[in-house]
Every structure is written in structure tokens, then in C-alpha cells.
Chimera marker file (.cmm) of the C-alpha trace (Angstrom):
<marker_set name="trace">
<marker id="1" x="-30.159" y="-13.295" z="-11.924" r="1" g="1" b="0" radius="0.5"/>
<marker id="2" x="-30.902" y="-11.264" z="-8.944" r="1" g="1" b="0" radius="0.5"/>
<marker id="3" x="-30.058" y="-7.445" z="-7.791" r="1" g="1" b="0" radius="0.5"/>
<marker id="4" x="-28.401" y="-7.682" z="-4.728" r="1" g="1" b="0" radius="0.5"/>
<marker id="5" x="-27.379" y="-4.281" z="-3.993" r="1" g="1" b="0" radius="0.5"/>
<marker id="6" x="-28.164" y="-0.603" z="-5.543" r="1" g="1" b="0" radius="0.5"/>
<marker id="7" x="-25.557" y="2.151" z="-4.882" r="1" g="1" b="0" radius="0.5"/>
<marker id="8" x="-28.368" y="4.988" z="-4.954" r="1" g="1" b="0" radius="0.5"/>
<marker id="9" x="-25.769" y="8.140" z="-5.166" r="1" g="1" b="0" radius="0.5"/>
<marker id="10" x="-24.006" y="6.367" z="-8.679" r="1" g="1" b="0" radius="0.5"/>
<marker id="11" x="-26.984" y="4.823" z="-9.868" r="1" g="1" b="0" radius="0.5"/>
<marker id="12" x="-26.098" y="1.279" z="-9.742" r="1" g="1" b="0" radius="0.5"/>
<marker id="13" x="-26.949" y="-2.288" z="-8.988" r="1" g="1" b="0" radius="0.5"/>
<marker id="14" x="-24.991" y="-5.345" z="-8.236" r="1" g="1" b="0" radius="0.5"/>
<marker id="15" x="-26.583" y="-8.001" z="-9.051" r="1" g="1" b="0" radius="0.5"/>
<marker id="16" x="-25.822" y="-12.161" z="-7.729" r="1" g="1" b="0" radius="0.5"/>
<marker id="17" x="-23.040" y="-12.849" z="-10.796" r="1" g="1" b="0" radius="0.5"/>
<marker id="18" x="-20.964" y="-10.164" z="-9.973" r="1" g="1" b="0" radius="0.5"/>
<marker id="19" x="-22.475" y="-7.609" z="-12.977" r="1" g="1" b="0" radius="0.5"/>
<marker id="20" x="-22.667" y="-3.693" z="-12.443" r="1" g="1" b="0" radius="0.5"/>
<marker id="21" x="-25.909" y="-2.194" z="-14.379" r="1" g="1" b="0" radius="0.5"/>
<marker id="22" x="-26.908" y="1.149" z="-14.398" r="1" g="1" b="0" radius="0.5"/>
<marker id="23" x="-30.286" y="2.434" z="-13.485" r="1" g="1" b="0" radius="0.5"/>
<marker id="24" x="-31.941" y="3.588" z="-15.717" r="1" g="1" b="0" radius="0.5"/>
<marker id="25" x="-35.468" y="5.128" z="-14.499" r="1" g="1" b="0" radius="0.5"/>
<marker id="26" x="-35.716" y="6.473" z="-10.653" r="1" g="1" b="0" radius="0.5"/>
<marker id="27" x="-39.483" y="6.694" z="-9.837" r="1" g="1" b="0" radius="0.5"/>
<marker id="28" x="-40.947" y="8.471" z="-6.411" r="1" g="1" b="0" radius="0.5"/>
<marker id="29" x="-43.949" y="7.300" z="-4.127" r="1" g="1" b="0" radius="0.5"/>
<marker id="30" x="-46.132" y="9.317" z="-6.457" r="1" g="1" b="0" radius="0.5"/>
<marker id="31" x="-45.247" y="7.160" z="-9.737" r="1" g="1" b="0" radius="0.5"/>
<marker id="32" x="-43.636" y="9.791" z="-11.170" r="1" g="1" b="0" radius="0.5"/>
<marker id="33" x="-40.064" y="9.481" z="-12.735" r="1" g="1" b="0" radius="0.5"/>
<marker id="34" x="-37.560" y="11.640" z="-10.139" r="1" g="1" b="0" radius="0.5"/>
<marker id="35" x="-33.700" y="11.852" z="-9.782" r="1" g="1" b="0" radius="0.5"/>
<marker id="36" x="-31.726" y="9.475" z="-6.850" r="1" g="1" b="0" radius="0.5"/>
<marker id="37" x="-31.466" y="12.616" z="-4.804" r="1" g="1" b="0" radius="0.5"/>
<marker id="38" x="-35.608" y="13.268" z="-4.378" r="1" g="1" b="0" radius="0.5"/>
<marker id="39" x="-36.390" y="10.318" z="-1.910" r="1" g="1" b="0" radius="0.5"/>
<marker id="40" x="-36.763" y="7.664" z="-5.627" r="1" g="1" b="0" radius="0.5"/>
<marker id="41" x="-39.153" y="4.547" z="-3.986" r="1" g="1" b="0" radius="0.5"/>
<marker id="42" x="-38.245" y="2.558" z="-6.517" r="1" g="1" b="0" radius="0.5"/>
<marker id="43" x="-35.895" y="1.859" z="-9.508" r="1" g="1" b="0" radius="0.5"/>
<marker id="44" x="-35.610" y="0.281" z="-13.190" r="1" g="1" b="0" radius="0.5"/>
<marker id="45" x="-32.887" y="-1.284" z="-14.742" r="1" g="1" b="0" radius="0.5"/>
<marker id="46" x="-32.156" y="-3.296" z="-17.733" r="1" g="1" b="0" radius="0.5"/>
<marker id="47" x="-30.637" y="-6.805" z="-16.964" r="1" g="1" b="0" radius="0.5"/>
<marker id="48" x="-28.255" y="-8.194" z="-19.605" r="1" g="1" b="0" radius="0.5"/>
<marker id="49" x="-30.898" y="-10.539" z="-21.110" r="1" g="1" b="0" radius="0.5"/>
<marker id="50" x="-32.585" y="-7.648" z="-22.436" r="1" g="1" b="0" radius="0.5"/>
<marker id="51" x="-35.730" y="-7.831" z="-19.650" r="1" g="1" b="0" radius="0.5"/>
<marker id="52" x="-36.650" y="-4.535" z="-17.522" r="1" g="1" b="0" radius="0.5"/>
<marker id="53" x="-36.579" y="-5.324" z="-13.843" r="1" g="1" b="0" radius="0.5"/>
<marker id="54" x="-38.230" y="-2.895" z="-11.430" r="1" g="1" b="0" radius="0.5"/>
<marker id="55" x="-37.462" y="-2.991" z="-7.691" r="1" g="1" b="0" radius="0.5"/>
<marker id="56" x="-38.291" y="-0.968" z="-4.585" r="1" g="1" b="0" radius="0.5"/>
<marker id="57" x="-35.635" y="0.826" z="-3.276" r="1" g="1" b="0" radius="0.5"/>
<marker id="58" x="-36.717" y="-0.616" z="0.510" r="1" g="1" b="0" radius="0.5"/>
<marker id="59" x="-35.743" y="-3.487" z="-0.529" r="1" g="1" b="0" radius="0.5"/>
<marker id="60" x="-32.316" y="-2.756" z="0.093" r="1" g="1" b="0" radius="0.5"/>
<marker id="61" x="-30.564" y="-1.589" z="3.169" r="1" g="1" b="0" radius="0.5"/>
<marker id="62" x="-28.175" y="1.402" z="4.027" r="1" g="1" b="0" radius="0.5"/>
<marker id="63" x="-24.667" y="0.127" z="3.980" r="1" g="1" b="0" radius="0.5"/>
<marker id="64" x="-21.547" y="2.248" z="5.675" r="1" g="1" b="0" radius="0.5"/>
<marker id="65" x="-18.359" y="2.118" z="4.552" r="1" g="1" b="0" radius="0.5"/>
<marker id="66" x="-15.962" y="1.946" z="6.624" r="1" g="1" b="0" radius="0.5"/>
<link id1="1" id2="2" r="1" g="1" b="0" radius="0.2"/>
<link id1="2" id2="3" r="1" g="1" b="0" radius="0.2"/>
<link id1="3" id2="4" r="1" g="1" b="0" radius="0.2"/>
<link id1="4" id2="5" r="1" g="1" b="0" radius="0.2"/>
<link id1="5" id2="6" r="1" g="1" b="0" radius="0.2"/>
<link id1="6" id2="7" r="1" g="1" b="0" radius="0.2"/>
<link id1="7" id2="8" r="1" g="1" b="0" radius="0.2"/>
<link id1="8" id2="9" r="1" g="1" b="0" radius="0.2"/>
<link id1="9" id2="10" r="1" g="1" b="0" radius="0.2"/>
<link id1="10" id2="11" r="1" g="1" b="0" radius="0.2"/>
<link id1="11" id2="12" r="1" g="1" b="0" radius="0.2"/>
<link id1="12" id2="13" r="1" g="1" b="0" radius="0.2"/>
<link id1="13" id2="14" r="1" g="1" b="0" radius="0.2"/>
<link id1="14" id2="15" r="1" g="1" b="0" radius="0.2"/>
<link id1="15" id2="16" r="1" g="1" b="0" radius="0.2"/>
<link id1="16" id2="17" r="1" g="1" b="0" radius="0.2"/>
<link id1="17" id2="18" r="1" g="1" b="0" radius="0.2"/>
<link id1="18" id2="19" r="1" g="1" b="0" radius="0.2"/>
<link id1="19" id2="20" r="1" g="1" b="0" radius="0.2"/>
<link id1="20" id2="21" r="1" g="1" b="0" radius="0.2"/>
<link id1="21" id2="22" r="1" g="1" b="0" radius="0.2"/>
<link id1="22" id2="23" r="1" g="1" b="0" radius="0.2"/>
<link id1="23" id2="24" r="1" g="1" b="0" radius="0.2"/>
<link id1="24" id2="25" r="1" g="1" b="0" radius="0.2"/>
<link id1="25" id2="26" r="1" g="1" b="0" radius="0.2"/>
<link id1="26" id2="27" r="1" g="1" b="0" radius="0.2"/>
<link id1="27" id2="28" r="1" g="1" b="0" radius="0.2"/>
<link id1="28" id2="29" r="1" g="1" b="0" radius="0.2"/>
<link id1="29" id2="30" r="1" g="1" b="0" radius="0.2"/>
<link id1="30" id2="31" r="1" g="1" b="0" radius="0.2"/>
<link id1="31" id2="32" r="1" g="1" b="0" radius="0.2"/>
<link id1="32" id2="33" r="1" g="1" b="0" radius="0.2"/>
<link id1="33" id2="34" r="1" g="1" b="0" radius="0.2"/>
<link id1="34" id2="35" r="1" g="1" b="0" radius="0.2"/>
<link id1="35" id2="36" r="1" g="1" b="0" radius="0.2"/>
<link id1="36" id2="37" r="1" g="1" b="0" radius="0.2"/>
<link id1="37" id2="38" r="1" g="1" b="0" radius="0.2"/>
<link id1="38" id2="39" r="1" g="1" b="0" radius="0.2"/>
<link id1="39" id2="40" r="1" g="1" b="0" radius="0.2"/>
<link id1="40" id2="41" r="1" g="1" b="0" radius="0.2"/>
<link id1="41" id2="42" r="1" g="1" b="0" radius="0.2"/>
<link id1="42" id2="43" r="1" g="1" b="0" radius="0.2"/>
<link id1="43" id2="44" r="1" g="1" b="0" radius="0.2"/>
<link id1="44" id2="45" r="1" g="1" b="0" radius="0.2"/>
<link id1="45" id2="46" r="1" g="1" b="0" radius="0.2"/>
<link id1="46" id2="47" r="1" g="1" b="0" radius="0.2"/>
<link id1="47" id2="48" r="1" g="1" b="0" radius="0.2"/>
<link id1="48" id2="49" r="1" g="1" b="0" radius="0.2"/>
<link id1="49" id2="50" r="1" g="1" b="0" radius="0.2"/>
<link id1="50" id2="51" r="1" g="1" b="0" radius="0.2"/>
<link id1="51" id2="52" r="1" g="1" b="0" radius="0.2"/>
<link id1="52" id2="53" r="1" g="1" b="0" radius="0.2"/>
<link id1="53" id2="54" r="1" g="1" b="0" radius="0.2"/>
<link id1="54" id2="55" r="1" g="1" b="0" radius="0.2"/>
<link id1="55" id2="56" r="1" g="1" b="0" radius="0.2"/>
<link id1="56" id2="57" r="1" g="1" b="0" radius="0.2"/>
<link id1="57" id2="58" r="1" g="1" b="0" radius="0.2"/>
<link id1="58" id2="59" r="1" g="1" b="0" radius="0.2"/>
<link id1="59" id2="60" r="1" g="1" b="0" radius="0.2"/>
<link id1="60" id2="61" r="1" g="1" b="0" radius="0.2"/>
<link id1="61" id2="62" r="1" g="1" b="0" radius="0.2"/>
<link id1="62" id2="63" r="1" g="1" b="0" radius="0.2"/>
<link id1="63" id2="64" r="1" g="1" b="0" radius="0.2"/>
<link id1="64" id2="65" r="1" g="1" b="0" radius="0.2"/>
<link id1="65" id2="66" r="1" g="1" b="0" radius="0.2"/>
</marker_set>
């Protein structure tokens, strides 16, 4: 199971089988825990097995609604 896409503004990630998670830990260029609003470089979330999964948030690309 993979994260394919983070809404940064609800704290949330898709990942590949369709699940929403929430974020749980936003953490800035410094290493220090921040809010989504403060620039976060990267994120943690808790997948369903249980395991913490931490990701960089430029990993994932601006999308615009339309």
C-alpha cells in the first residue's frame, strides 16, 4: 500500500486502494513538528496495518481543481 496523494489543507492522504488516512504529525525543514499551514516538508501517517509511514511532502505535486 502506497500514498498516492496528500490533500495538505484537510490533512489527508489517498493512498493506491482507495483509503483516506489522516495525518497525523506535520514536520518542517528544521525537524520540528509544525501545522500544514507553516511550509510542513514532510508528513506522518498511520497506514491501516498499524505501521507509521513518513513521506516528504515534495513528493507530491500541486493539483487544481477545476
Amino acid at each position: 500500500m502506497n500514498i498516492e496523494a496528500i490533500n495538505q489543507s484537510q490533512g489527508l492522504a489517498l493512498t493506491d486502494t482507495g483509503e483516506t488516512l489522516v495525518i497525523d504529525t506535520w514536520i518542517d525543514s528544521s525537524g520540528d513538528e509544525c501545522t500544514a499551514d507553516d511550509n510542513p516538508a514532510a508528513f506522518v501517517v498511520q497506514m491501516p496495518n498499524g505501521m507509521w509511514v513518513g513521506a516528504l511532502v515534495a513528493n507530491y505535486e500541486p493539483a487544481t481543481i477545476q
